[in-house]
PQR file with spaces between the fields and no chain letter, atoms N, CA, C, O and H, PARSE charges and radii, in Angstrom:
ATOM       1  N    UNK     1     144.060  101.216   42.823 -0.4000 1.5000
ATOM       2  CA   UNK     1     143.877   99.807   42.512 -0.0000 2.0000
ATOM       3  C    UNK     1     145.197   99.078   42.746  0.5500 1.7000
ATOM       4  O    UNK     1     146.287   99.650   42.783 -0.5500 1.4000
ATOM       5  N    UNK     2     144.999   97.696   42.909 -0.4000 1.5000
ATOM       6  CA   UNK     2     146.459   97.163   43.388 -0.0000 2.0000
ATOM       7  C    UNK     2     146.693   96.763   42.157  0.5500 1.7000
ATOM       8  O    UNK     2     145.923   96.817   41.198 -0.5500 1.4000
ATOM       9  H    UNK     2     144.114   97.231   42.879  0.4000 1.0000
ATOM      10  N    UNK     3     147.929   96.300   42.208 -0.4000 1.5000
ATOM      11  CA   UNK     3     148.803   95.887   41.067 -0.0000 2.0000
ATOM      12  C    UNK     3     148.806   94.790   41.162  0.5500 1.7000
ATOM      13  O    UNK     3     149.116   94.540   42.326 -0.5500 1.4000
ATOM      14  H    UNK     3     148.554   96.257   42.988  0.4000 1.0000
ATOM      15  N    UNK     4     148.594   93.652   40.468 -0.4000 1.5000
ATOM      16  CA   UNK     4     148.496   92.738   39.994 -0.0000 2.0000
ATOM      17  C    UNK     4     149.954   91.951   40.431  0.5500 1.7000
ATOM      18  O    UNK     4     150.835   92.178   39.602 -0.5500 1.4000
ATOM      19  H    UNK     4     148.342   93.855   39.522  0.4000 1.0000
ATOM      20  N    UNK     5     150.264   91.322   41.242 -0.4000 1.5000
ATOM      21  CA   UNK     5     152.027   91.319   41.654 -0.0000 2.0000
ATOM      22  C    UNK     5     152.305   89.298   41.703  0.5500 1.7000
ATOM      23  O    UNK     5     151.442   88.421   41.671 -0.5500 1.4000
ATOM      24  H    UNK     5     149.548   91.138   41.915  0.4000 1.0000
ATOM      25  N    UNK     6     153.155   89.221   41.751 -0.4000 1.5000
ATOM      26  CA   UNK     6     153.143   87.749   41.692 -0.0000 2.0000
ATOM      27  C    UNK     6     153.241   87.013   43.162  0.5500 1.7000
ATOM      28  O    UNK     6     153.144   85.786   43.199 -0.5500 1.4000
ATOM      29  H    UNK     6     153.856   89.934   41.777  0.4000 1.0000
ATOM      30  N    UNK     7     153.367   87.502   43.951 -0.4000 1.5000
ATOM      31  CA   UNK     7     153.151   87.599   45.437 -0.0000 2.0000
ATOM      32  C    UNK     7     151.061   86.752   45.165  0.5500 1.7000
ATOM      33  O    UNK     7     150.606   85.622   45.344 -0.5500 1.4000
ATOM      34  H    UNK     7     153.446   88.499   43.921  0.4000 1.0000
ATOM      35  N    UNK     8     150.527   87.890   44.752 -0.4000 1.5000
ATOM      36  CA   UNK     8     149.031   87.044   44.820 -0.0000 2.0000
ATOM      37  C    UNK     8     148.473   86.010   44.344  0.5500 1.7000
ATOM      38  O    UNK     8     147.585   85.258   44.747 -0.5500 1.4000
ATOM      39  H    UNK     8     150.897   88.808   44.606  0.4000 1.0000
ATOM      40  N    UNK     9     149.560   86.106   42.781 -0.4000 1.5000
ATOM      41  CA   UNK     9     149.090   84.901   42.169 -0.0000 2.0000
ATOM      42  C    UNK     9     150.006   83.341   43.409  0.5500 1.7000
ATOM      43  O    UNK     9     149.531   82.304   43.871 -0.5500 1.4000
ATOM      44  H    UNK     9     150.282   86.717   42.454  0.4000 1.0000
ATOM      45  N    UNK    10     151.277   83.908   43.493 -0.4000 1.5000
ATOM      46  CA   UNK    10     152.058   82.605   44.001 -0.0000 2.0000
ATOM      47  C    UNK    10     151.070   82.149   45.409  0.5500 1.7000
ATOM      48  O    UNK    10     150.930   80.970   45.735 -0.5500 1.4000
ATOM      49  H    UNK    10     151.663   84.751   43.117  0.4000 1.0000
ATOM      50  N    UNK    11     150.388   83.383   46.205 -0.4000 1.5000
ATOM      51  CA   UNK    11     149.133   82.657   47.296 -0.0000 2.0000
ATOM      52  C    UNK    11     148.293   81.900   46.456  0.5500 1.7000
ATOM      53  O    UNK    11     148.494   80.699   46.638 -0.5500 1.4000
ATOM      54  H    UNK    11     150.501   84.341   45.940  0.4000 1.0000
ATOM      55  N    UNK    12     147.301   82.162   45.479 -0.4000 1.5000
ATOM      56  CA   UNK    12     146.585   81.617   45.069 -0.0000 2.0000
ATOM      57  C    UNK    12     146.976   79.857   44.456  0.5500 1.7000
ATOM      58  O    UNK    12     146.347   78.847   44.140 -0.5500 1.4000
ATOM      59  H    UNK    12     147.137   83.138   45.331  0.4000 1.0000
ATOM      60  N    UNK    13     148.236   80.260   44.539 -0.4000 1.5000
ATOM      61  CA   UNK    13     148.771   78.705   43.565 -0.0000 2.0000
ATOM      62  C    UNK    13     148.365   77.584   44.940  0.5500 1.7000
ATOM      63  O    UNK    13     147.764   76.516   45.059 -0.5500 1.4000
ATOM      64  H    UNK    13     148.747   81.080   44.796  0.4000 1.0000
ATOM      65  N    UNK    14     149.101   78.563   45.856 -0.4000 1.5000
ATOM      66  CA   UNK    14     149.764   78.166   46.974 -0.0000 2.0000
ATOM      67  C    UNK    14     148.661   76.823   47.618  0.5500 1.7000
ATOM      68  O    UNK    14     148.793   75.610   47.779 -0.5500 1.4000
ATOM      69  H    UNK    14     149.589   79.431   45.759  0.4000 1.0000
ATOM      70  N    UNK    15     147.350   78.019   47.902 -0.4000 1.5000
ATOM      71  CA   UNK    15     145.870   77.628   48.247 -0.0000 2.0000
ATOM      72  C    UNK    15     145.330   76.304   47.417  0.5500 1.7000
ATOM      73  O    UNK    15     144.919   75.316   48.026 -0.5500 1.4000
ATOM      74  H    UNK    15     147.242   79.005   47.772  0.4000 1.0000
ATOM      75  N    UNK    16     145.370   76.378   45.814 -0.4000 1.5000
ATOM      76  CA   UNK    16     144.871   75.810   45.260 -0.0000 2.0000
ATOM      77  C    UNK    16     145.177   74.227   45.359  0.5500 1.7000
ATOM      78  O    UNK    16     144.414   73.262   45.334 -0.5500 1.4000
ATOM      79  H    UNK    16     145.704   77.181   45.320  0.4000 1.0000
ATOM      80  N    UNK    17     147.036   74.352   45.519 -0.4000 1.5000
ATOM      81  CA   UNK    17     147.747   73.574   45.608 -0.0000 2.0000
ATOM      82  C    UNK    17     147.540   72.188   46.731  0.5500 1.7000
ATOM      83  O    UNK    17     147.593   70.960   46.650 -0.5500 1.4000
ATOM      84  H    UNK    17     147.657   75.136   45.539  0.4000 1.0000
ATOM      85  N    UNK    18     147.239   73.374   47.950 -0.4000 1.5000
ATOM      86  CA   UNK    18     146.722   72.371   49.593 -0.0000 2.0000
ATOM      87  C    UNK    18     145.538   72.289   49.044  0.5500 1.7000
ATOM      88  O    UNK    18     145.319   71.084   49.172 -0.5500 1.4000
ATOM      89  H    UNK    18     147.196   74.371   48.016  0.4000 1.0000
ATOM      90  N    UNK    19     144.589   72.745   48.504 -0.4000 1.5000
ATOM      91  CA   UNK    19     143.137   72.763   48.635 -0.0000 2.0000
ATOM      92  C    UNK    19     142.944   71.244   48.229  0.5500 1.7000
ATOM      93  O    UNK    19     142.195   70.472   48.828 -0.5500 1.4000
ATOM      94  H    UNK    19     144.766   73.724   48.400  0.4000 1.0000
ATOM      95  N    UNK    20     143.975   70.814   46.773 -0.4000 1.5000
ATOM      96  CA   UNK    20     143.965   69.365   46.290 -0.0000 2.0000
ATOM      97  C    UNK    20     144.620   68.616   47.130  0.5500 1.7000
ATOM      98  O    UNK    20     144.139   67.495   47.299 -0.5500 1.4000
ATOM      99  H    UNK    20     144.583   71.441   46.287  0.4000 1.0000
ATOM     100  N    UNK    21     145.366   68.822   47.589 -0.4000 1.5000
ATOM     101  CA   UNK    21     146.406   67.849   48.493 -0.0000 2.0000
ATOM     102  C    UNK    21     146.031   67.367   49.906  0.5500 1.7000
ATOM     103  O    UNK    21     146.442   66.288   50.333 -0.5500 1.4000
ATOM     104  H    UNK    21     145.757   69.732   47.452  0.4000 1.0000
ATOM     105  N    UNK    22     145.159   68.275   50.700 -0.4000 1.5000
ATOM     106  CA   UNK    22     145.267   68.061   51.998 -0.0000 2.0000
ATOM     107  C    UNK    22     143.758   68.699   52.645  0.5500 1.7000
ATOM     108  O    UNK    22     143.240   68.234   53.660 -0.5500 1.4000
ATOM     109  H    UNK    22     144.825   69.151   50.353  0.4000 1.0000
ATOM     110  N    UNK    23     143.147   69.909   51.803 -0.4000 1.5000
ATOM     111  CA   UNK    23     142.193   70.221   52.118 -0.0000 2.0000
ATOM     112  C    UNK    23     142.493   71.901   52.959  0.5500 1.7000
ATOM     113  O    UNK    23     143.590   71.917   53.517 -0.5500 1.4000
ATOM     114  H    UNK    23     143.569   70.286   50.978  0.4000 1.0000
ATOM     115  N    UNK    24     141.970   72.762   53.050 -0.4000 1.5000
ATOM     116  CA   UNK    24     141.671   74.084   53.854 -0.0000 2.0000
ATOM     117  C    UNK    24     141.141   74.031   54.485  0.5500 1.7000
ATOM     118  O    UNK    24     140.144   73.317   54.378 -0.5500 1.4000
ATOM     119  H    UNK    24     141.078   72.749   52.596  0.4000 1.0000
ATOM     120  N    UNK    25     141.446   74.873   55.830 -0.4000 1.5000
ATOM     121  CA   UNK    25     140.617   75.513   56.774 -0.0000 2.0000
ATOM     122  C    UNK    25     139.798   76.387   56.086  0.5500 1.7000
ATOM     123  O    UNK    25     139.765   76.802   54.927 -0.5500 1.4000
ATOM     124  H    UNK    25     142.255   75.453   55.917  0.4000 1.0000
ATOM     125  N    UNK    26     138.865   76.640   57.514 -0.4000 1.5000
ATOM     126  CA   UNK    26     137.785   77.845   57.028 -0.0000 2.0000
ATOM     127  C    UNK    26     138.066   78.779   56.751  0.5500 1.7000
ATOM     128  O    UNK    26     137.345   79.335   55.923 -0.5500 1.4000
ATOM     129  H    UNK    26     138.892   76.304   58.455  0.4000 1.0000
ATOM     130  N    UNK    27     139.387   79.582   57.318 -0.4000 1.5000
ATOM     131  CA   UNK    27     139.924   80.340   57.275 -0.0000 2.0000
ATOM     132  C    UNK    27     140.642   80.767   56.180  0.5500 1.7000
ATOM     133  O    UNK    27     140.555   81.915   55.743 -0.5500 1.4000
ATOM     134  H    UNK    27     139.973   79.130   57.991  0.4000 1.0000
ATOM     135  N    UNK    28     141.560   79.649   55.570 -0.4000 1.5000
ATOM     136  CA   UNK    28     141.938   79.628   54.135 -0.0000 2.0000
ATOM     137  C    UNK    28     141.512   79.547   52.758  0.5500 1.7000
ATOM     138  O    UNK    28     142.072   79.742   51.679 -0.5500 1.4000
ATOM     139  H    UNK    28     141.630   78.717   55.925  0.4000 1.0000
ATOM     140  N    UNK    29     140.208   79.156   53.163 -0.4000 1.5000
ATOM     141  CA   UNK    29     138.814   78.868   52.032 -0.0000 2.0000
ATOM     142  C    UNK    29     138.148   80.458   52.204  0.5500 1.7000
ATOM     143  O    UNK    29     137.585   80.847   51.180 -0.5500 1.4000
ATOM     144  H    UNK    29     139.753   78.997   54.040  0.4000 1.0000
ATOM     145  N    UNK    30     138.141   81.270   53.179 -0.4000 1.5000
ATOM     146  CA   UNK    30     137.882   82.800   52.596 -0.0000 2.0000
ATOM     147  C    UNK    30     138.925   83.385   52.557  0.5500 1.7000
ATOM     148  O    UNK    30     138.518   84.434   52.058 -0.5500 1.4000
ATOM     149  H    UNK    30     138.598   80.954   54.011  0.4000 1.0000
ATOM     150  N    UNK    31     140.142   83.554   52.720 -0.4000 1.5000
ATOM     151  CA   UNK    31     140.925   84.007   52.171 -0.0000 2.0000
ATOM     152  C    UNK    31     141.419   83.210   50.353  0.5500 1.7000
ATOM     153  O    UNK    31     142.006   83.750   49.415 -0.5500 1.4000
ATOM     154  H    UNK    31     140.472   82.701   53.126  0.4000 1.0000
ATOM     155  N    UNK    32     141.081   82.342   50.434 -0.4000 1.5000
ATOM     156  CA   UNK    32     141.174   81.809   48.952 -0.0000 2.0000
ATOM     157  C    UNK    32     140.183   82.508   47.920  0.5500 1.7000
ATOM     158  O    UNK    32     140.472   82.884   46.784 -0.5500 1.4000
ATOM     159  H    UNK    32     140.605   81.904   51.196  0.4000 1.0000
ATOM     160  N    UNK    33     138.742   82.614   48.672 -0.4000 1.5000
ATOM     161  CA   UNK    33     137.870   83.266   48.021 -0.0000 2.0000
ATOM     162  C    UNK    33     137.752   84.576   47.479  0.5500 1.7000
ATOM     163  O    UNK    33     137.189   85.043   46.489 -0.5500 1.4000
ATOM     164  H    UNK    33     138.508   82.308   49.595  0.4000 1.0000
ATOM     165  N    UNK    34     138.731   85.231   48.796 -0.4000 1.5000
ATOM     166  CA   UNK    34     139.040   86.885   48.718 -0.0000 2.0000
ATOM     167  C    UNK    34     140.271   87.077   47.464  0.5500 1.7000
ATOM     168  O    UNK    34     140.213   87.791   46.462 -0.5500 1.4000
ATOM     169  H    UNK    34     139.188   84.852   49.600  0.4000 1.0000
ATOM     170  N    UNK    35     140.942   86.527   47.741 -0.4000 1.5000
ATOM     171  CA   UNK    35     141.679   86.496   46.792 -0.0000 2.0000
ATOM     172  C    UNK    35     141.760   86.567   45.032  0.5500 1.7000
ATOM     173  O    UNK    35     142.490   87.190   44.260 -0.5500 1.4000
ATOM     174  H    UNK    35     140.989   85.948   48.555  0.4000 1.0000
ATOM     175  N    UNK    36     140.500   85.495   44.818 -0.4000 1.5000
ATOM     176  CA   UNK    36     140.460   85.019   43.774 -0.0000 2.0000
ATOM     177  C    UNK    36     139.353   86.721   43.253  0.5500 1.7000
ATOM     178  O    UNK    36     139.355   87.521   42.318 -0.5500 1.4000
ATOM     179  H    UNK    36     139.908   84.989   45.445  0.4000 1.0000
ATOM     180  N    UNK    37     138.700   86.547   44.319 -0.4000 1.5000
ATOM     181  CA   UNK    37     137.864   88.075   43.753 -0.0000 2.0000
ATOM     182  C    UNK    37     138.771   89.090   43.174  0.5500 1.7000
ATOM     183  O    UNK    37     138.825   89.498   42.014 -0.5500 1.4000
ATOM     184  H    UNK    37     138.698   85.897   45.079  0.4000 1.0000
ATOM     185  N    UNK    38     139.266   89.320   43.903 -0.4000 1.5000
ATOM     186  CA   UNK    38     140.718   90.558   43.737 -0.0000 2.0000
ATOM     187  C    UNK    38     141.159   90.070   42.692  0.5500 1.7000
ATOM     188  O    UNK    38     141.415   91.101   42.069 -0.5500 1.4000
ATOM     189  H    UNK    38     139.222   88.988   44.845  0.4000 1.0000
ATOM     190  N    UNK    39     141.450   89.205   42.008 -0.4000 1.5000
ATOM     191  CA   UNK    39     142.547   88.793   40.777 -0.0000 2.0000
ATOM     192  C    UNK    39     141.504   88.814   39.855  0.5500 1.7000
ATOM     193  O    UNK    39     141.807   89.286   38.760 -0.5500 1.4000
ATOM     194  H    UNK    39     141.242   88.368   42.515  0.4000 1.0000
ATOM     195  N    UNK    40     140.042   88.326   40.037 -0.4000 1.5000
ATOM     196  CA   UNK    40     138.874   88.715   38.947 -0.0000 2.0000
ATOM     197  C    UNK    40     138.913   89.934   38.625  0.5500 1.7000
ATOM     198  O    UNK    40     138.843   90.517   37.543 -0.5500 1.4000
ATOM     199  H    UNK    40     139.796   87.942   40.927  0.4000 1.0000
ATOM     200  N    UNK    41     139.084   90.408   40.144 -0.4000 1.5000
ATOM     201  CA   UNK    41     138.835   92.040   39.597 -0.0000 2.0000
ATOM     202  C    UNK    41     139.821   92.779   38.843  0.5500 1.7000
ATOM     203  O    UNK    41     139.505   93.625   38.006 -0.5500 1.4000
ATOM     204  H    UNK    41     139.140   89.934   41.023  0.4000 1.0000
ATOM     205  N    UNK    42     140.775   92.532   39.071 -0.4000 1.5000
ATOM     206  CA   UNK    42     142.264   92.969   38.859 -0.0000 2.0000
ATOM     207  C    UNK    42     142.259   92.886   36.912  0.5500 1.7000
ATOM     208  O    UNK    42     142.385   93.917   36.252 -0.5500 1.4000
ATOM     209  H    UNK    42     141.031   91.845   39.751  0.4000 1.0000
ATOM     210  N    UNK    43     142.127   91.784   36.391 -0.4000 1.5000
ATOM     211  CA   UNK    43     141.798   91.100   35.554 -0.0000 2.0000
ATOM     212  C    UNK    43     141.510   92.092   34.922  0.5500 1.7000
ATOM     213  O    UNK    43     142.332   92.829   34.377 -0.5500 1.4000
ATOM     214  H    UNK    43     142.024   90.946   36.928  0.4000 1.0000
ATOM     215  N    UNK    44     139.628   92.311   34.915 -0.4000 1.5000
ATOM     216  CA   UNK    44     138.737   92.273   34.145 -0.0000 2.0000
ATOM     217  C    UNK    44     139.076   94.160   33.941  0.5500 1.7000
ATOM     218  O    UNK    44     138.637   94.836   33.011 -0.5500 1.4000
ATOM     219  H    UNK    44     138.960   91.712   35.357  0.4000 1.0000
ATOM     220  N    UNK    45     140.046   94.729   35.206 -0.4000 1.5000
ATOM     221  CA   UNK    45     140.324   96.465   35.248 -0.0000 2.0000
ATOM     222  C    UNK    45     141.730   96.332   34.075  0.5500 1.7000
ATOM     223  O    UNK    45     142.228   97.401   33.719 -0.5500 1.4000
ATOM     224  H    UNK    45     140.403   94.180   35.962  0.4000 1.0000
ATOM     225  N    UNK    46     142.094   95.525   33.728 -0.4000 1.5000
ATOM     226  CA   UNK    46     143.085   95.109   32.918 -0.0000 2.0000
ATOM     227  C    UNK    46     142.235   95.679   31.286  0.5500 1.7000
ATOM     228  O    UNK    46     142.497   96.572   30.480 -0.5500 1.4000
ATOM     229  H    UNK    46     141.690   94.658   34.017  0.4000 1.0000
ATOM     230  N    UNK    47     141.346   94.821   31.360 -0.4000 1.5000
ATOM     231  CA   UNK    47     140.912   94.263   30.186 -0.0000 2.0000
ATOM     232  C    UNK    47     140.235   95.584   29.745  0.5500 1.7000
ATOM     233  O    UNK    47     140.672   96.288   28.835 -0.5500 1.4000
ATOM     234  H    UNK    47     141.133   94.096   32.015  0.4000 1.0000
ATOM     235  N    UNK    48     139.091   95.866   30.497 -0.4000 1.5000
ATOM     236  CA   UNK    48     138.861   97.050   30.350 -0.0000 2.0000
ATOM     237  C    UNK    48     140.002   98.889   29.651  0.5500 1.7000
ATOM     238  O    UNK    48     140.063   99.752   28.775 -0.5500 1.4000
ATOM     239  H    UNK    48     138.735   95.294   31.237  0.4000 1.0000
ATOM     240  N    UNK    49     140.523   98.455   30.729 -0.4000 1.5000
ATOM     241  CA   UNK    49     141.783   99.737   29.931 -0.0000 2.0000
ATOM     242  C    UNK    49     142.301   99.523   28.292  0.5500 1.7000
ATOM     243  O    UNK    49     142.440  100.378   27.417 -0.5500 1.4000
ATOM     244  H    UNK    49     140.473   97.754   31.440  0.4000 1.0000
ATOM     245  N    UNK    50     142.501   98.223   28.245 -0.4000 1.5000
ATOM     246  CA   UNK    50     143.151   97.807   27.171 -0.0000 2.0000
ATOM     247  C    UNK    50     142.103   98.545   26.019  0.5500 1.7000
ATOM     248  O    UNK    50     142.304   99.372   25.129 -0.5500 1.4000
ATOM     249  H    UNK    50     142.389   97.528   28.955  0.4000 1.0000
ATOM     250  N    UNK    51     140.798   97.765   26.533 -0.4000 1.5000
ATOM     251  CA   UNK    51     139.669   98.207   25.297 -0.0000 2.0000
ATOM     252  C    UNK    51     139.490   99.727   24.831  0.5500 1.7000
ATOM     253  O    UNK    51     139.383  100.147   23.679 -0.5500 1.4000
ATOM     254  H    UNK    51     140.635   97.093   27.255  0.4000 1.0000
ATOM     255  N    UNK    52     139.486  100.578   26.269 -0.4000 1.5000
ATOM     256  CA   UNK    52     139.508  101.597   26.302 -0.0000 2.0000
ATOM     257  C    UNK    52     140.431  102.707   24.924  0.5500 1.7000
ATOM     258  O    UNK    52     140.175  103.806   24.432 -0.5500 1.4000
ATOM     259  H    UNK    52     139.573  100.237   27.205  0.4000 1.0000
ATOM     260  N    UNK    53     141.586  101.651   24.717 -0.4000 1.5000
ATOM     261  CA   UNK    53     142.869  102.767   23.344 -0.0000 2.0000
ATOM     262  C    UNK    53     142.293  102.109   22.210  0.5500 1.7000
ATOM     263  O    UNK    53     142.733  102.609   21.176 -0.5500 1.4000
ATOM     264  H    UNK    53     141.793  100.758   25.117  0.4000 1.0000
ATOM     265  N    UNK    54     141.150  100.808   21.920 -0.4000 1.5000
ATOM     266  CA   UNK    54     140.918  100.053   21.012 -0.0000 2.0000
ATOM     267  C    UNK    54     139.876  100.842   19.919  0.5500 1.7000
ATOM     268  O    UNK    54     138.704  101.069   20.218 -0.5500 1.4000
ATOM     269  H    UNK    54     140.792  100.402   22.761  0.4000 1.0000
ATOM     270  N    UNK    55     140.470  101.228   18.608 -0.4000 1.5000
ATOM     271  CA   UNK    55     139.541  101.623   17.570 -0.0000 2.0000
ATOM     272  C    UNK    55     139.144  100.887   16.347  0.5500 1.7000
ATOM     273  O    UNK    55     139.917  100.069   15.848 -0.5500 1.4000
ATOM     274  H    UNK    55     141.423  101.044   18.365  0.4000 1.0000
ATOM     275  N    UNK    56     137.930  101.145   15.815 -0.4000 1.5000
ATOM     276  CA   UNK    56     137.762  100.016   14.693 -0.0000 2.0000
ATOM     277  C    UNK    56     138.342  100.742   13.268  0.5500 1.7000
ATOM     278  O    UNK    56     138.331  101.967   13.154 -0.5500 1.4000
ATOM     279  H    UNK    56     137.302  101.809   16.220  0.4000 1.0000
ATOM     280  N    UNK    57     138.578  100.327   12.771 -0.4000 1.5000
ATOM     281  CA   UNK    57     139.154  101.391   11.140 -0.0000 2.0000
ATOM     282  C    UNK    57     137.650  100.703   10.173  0.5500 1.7000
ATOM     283  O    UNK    57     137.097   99.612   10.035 -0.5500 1.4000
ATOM     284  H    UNK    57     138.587   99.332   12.864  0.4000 1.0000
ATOM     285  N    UNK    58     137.517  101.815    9.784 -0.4000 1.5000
ATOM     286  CA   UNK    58     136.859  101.224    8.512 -0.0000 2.0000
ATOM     287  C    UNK    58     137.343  101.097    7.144  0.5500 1.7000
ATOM     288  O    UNK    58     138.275  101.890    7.010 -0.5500 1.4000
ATOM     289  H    UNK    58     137.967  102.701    9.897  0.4000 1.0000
ATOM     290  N    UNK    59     137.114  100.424    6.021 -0.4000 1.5000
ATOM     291  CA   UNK    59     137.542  100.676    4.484 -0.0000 2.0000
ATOM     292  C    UNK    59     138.801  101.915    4.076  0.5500 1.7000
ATOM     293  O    UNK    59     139.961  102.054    3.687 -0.5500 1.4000
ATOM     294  H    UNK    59     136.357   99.780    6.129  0.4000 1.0000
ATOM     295  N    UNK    60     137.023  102.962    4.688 -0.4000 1.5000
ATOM     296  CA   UNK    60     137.582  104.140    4.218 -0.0000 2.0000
ATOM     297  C    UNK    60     138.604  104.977    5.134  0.5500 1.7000
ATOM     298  O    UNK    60     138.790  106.192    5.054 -0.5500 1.4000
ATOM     299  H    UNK    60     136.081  102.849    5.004  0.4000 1.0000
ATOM     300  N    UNK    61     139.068  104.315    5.793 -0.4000 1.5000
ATOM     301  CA   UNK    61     139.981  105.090    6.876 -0.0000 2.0000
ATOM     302  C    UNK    61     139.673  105.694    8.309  0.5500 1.7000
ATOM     303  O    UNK    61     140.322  105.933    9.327 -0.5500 1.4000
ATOM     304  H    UNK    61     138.918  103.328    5.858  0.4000 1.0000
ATOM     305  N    UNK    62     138.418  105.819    7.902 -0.4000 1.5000
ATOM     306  CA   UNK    62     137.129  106.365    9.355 -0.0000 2.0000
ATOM     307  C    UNK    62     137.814  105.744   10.604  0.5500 1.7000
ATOM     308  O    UNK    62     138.359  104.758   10.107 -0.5500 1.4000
ATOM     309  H    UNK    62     137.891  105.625    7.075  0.4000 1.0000
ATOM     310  N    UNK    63     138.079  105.732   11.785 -0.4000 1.5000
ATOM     311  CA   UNK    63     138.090  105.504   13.213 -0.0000 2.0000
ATOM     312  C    UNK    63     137.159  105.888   13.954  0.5500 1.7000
ATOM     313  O    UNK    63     136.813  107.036   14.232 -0.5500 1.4000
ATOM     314  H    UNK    63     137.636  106.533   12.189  0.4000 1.0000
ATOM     315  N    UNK    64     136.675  104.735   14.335 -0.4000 1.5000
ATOM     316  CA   UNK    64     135.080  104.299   15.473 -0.0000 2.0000
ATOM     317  C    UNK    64     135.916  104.173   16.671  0.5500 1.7000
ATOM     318  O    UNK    64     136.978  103.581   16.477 -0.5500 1.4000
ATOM     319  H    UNK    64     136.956  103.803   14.110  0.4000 1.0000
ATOM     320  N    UNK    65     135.769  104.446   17.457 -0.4000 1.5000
ATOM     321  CA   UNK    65     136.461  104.001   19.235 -0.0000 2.0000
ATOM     322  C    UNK    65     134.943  103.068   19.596  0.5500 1.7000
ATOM     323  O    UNK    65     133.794  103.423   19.334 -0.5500 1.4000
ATOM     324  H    UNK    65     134.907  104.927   17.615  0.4000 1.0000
ATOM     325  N    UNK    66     135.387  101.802   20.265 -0.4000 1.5000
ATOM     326  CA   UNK    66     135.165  100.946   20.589 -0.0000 2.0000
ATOM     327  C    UNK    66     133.703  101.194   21.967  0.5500 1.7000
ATOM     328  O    UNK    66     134.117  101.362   23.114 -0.5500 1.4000
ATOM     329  H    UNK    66     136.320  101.513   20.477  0.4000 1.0000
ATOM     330  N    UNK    67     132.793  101.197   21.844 -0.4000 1.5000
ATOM     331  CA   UNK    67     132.056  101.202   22.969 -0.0000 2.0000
ATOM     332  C    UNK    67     131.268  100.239   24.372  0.5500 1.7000
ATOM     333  O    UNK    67     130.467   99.319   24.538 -0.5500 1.4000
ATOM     334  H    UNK    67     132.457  101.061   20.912  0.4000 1.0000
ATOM     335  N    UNK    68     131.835  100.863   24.893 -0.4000 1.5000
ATOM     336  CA   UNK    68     131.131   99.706   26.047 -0.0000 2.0000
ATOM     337  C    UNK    68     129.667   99.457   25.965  0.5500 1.7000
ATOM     338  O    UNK    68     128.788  100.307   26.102 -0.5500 1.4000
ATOM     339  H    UNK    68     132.485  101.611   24.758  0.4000 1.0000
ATOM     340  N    UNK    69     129.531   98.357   25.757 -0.4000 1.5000
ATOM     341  CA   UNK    69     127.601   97.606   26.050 -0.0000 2.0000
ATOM     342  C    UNK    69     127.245   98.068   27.451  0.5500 1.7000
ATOM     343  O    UNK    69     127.965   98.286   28.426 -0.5500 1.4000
ATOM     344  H    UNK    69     130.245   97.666   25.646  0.4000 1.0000
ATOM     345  N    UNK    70     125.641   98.175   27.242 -0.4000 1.5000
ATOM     346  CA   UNK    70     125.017   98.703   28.465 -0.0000 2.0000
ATOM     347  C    UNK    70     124.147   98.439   28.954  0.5500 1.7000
ATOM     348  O    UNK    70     123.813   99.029   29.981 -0.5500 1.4000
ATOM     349  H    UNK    70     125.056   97.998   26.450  0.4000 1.0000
């Protein structure tokens, strides 16, 4: 998986930036699109891991590990 680097976000600024100002090519409107997927994805493989070490405690001291919905 790629790493999340500031290189992608600073394209995405980059894109967003002309997209208001001046408008995109076709060309830059799927690479804007590709992009933004990848950083969704990037994201949400983030979020996921995180949940993954996440346990619930109960009262009594008990530890539940957190389960993914299905």
């Amino acid at each position: 998986m790629t790493i999340l680097t500031e290189e992608l976000i600073k394209r995405i600024n980059e894109l967003a930036r002309k997209s208001r100002n001046e408008g995109l090519s076709d060309e830059e409107k799927e690479e804007q699109k590709g992009l933004r997927a990848q950083y969704i994805k990037m994201f949400r493989q983030g979020v996921e891991n995180t949940m993954e070490s996440v346990y619930i405690v109960d009262d009594d001291g008990s530890k539940k590990k957190i389960e993914k919905k299905k």
